[in-house]
C-alpha positions as CSV (number, residue, x, y, z in Angstrom):
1,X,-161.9,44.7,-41.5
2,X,-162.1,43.0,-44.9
3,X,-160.3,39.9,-43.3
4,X,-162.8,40.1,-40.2
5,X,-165.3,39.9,-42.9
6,X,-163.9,36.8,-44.9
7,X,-163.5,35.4,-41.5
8,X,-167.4,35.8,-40.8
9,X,-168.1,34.2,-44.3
10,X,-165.8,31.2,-44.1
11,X,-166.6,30.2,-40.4
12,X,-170.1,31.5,-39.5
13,X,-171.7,30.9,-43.2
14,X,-173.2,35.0,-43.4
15,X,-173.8,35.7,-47.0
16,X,-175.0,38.6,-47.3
17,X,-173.9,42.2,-46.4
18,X,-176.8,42.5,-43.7
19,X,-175.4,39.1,-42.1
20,X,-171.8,39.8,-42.1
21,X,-172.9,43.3,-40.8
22,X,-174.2,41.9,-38.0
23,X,-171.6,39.3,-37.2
24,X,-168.6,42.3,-37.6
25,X,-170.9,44.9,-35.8
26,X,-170.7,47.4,-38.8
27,X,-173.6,48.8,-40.8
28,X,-174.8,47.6,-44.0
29,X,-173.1,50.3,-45.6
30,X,-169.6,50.1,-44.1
31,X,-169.9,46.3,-45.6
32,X,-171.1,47.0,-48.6
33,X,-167.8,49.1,-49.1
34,X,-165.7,46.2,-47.8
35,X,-167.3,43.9,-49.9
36,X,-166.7,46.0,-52.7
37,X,-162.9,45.7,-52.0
38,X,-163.1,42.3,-51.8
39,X,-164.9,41.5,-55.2
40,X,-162.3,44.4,-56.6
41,X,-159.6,41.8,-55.0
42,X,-161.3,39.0,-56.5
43,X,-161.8,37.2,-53.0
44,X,-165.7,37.1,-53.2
45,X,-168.3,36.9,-55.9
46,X,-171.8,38.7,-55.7
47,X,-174.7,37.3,-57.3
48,X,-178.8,37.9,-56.6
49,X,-180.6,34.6,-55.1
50,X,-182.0,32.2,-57.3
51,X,-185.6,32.2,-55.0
52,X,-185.8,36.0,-53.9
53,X,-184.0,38.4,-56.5
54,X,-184.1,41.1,-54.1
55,X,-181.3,39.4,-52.1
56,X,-177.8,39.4,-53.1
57,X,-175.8,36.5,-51.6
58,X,-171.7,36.9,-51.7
59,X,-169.7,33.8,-51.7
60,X,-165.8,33.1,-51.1
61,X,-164.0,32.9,-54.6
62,X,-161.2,30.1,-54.1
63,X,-158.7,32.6,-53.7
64,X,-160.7,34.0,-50.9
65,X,-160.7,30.5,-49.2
66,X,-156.9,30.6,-49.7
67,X,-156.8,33.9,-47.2
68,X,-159.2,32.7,-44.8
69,X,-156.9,29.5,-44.6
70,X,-153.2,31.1,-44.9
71,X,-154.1,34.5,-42.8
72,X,-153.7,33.9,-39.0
73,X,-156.9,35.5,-37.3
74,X,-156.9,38.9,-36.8
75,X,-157.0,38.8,-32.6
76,X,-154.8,35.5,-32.7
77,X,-152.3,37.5,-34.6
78,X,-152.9,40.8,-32.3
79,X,-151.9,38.2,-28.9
80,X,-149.0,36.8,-30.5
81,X,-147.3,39.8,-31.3
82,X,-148.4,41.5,-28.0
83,X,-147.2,38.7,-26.1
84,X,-144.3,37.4,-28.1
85,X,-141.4,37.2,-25.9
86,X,-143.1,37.9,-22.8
87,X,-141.4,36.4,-19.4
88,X,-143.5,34.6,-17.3
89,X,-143.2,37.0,-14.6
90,X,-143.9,40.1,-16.8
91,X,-147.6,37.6,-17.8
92,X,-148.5,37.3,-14.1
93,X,-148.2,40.4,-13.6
94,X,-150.6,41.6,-16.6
């Protein structure tokens, strides 16, 4: 889930936990744990919003960009091991 997460960040521009939440289809909380992981990992930063305080806004560290970039998607990956090898006769049939 964490790379689902830095996925969501990188290509659909959430930044916060309630908009990652909704893009991963996790609660707030679940994220908030991931996100914890990740700052832990140093892959994202957390910092309140210049405008609103209330808000805190998380943003890819360049080693979290790195992962985004060097990390094949987790369903693309998922595919090509599933179908790695497959024959042509044994994917018509699926």
């Amino acid at each position: 889930m964490q790379l689902f997460c830095l996925n969501t960040m990188a290509l659909d521009g959430a930044d916060t936990a309630t908009g990652i939440a909704a893009k991963v289809h996790l609660s707030s909380s679940t994220v908030v744990g991931i996100l914890d992981r990740l700052e832990g990992g140093k892959l994202i930063t957390r910092g309140r919003d210049t405008e609103d305080r209330r808000i805190v806004r998380v943003n890819l560290t360049d080693a979290g960009r790195e992962v985004v970039l060097t990390t094949p998607h987790p369903v693309q990956d998922l595919l090509e091991r599933k179908f790695n090898g497959l024959t042509r006769e044994k994917a018509n049939r699926i």
